[in-house]
KEVEX-448511 format. One record per residue (C-alpha): z, y, x; residue number from 1. Coordinates in steps of 0.05 Angstrom, whole numbers, plus 32768, in hexadecimal, padded with zeros to 4 digits. Layout:
N
{z: Z; y: Y; x: X; torkol: NUM}
...
This chain:
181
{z: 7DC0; y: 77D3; x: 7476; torkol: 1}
{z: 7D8B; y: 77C8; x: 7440; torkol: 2}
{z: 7D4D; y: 77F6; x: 7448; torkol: 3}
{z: 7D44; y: 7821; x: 7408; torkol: 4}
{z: 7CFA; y: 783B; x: 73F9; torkol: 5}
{z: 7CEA; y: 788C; x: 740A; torkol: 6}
{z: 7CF1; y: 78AA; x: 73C1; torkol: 7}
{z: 7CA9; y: 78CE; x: 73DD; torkol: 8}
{z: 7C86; y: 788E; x: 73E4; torkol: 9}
{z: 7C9F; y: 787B; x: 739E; torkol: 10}
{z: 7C89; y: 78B4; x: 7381; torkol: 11}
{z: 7C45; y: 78B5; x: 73A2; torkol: 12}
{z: 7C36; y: 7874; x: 7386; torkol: 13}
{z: 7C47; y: 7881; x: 7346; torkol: 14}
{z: 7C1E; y: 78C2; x: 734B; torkol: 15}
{z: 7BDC; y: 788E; x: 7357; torkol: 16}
{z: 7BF1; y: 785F; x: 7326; torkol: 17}
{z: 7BFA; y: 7898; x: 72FA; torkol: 18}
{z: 7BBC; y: 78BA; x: 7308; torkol: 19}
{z: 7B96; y: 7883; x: 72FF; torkol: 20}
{z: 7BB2; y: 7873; x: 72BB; torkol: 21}
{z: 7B9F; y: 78B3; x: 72A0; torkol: 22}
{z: 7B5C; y: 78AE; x: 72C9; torkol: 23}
{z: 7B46; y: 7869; x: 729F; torkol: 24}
{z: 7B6E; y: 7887; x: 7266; torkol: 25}
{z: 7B3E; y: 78BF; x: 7260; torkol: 26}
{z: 7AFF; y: 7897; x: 7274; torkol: 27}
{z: 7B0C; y: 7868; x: 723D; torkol: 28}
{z: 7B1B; y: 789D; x: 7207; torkol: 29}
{z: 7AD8; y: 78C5; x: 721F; torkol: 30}
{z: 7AA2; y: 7890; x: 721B; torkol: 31}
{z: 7AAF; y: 7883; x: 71D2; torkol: 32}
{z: 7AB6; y: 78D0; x: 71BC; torkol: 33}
{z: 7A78; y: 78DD; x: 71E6; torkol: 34}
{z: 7A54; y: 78A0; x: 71C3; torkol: 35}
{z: 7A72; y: 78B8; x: 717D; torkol: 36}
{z: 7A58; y: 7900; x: 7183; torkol: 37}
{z: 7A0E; y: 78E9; x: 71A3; torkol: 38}
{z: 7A14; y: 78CB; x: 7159; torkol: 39}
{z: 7A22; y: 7905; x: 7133; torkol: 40}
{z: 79EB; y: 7932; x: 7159; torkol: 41}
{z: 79B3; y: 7903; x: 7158; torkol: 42}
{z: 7992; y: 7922; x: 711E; torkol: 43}
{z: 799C; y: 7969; x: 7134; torkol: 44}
{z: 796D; y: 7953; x: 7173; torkol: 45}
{z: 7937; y: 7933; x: 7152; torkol: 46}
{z: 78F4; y: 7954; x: 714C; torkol: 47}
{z: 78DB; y: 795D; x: 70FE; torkol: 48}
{z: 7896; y: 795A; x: 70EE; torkol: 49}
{z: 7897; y: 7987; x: 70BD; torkol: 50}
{z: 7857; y: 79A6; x: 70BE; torkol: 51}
{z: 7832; y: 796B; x: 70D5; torkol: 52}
{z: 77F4; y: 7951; x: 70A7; torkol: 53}
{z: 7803; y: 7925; x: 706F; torkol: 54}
{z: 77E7; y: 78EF; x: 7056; torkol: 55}
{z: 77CB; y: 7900; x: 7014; torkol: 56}
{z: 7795; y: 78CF; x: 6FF9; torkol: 57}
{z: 7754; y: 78A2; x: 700F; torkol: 58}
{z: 770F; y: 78C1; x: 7013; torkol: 59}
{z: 76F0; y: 788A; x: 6FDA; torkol: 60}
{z: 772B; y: 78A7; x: 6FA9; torkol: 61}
{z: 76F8; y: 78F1; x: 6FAB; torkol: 62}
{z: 76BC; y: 78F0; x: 6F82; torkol: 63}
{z: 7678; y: 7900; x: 6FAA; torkol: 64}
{z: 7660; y: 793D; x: 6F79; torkol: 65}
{z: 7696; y: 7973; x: 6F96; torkol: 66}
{z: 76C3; y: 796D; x: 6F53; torkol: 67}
{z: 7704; y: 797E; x: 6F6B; torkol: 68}
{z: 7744; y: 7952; x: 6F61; torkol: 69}
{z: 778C; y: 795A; x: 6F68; torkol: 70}
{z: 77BE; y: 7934; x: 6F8A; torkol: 71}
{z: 7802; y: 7934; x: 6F96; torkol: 72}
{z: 7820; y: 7940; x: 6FE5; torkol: 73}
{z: 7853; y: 790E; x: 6FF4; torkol: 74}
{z: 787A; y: 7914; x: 702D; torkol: 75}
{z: 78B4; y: 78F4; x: 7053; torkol: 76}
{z: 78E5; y: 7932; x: 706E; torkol: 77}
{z: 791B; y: 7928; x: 7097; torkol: 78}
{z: 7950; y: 7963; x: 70B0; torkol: 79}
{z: 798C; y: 7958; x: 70CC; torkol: 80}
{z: 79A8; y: 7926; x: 70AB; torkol: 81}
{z: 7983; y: 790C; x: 7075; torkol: 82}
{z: 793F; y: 78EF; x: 706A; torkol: 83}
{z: 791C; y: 78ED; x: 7024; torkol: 84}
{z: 78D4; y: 78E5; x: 7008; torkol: 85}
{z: 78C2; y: 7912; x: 6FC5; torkol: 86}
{z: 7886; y: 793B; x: 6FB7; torkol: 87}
{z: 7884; y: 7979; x: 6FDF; torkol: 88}
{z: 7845; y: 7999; x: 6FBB; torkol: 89}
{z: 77FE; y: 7987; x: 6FA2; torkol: 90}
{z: 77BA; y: 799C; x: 6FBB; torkol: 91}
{z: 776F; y: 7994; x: 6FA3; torkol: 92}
{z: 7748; y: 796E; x: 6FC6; torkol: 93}
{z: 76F6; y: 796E; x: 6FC2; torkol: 94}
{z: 76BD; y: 795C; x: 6FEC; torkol: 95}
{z: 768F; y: 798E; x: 6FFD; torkol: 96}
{z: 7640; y: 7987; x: 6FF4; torkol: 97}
{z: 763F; y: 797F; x: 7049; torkol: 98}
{z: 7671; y: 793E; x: 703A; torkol: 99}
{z: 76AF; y: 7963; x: 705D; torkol: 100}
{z: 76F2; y: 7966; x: 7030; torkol: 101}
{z: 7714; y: 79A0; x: 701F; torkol: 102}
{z: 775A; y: 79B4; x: 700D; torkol: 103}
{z: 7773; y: 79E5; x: 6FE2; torkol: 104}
{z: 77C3; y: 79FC; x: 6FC8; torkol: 105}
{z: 77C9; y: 79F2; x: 6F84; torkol: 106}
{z: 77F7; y: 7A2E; x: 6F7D; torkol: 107}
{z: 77DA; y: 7A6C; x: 6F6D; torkol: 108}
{z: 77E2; y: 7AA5; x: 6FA3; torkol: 109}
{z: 77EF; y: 7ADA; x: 6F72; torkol: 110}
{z: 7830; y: 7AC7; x: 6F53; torkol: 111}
{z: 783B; y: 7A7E; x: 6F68; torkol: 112}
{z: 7821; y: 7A57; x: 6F29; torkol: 113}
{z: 7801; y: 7A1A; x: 6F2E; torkol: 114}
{z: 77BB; y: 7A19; x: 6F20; torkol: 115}
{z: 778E; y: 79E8; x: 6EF0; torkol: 116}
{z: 7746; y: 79D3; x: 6EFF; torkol: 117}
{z: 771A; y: 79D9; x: 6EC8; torkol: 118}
{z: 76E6; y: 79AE; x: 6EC3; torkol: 119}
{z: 76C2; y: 79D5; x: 6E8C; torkol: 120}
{z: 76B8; y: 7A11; x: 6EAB; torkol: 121}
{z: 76B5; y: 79F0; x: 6EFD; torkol: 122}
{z: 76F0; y: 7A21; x: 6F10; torkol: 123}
{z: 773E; y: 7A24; x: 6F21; torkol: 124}
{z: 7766; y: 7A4C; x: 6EE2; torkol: 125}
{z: 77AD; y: 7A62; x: 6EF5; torkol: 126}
{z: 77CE; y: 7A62; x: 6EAF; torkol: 127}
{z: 77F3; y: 7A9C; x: 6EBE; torkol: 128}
{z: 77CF; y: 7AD7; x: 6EC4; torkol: 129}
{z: 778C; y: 7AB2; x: 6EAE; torkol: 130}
{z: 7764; y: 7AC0; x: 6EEE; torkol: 131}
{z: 7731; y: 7A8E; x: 6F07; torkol: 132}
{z: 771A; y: 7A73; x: 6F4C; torkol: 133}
{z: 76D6; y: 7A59; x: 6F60; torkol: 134}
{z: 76DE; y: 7A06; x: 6F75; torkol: 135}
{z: 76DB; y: 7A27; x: 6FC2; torkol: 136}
{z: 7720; y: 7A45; x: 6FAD; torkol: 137}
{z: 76F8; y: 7A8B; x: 6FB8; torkol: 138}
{z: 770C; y: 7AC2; x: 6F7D; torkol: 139}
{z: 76E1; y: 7AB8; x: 6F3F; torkol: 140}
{z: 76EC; y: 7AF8; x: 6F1F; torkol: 141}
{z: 76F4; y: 7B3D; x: 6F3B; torkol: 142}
{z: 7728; y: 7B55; x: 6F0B; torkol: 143}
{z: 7756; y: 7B20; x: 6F21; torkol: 144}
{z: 779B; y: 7B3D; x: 6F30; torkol: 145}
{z: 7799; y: 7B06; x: 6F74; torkol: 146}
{z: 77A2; y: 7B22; x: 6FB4; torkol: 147}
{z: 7776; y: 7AE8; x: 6FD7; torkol: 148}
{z: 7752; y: 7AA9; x: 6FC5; torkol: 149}
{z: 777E; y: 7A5F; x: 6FBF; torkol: 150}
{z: 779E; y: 7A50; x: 7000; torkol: 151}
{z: 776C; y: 7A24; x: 7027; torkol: 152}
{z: 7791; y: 79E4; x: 7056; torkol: 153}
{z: 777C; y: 79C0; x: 708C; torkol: 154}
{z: 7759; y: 7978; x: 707D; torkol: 155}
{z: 774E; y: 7952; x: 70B5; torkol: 156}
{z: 7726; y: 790A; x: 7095; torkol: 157}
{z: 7747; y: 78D1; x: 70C8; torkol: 158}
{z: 7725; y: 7888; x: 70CE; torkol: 159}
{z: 76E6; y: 789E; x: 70A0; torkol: 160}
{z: 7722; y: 788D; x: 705F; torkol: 161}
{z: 775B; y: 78AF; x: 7067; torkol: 162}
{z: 776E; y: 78F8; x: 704F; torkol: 163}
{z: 779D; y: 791E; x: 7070; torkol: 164}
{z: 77B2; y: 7961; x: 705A; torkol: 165}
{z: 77D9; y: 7998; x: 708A; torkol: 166}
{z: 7806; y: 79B1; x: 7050; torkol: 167}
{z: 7823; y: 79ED; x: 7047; torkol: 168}
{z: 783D; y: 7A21; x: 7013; torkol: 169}
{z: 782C; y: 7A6B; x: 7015; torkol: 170}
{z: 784C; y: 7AAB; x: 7000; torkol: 171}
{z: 783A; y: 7ABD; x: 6FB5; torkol: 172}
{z: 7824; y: 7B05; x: 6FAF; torkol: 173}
{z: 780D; y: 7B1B; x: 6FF6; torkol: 174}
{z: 77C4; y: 7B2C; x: 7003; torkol: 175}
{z: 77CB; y: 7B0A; x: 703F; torkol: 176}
{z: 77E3; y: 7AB8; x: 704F; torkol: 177}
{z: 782A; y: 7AB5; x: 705F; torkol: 178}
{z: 7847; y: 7A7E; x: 706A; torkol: 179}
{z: 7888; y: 7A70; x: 7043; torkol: 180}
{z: 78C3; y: 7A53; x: 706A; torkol: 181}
């Protein structure tokens, strides 16, 4: 008489071998999804710097007398996905009589214009509504329908040559500096 296997024991081995086919199965399937979507959410986990200070020029590009001069802001962005360098605004740059640099917004705080420096006269003119600013950014005439001076930024000078600039816009209109999102 031939001994024929328990149909139990058959079909508790197949239950491992089974189980540890799906187990690999699923482990092997995983690792690459897991990998794949790391992927696809790296950029939603990286910190911006939006807000940072820019770069804007050198210190020997800003005459010594206190004339202002304008320059463009240039900065790299990145958000989620995509990453891009363009202008993101322009400021006036001047050195003071004490030799520190200052910053101001070229837009206008009253309705968002950009403003011109006028040599002639040693003053800001928004081309709008015709008012004038002082070379301080301070309001040069009372009747001016501007709720505050032209937004001042924060300059910091690094290595004696470089300028860098804190940008930022503000809201147009407001007595009081908003910033815009």
């Amino acid at each position: 008489m031939e001994h024929q296997p328990d149909p139990k024991d058959q079909a508790r081995r197949n239950f491992f071998a089974e189980g540890g086919s799906v187990l690999i199965g699923g482990l092997i399937t995983l690792v690459p999804i897991a990998a794949g979507t790391r992927v696809l959410l790296d950029p939603l986990r990286r910190k911006s710097n939006n807000g940072a200070a820019i770069r804007v020029t050198s210190l020997d590009a800003l005459p010594p007398d206190g004339v202002p001069r304008k320059f463009p802001v240039i900065a790299t962005r990145t958000d989620a996905w995509n990453k891009s360098t363009a202008p993101i605004g322009a400021v006036y740059l001047r050195r003071t009589a004490e030799g520190a640099v200052t910053a101001l917004n070229v837009v206008c705080p009253h309705a968002g214009c950009f403003v011109d420096y006028v040599a002639e006269k040693s003053c800001y003119l928004c081309p709008c509504h015709n008012s004038t600013f002082k070379t301080d950014g301070a309001i040069n005439d009372a009747k001016s329908p501007s709720a505050r001076a032209l937004d001042a930024l924060e300059v910091e000078v690094r290595g004696g040559k470089e300028i860098w600039v804190k940008f930022q816009n503000f809201k147009a209109g407001h007595a009081e500096k908003i910033p815009s999102a």
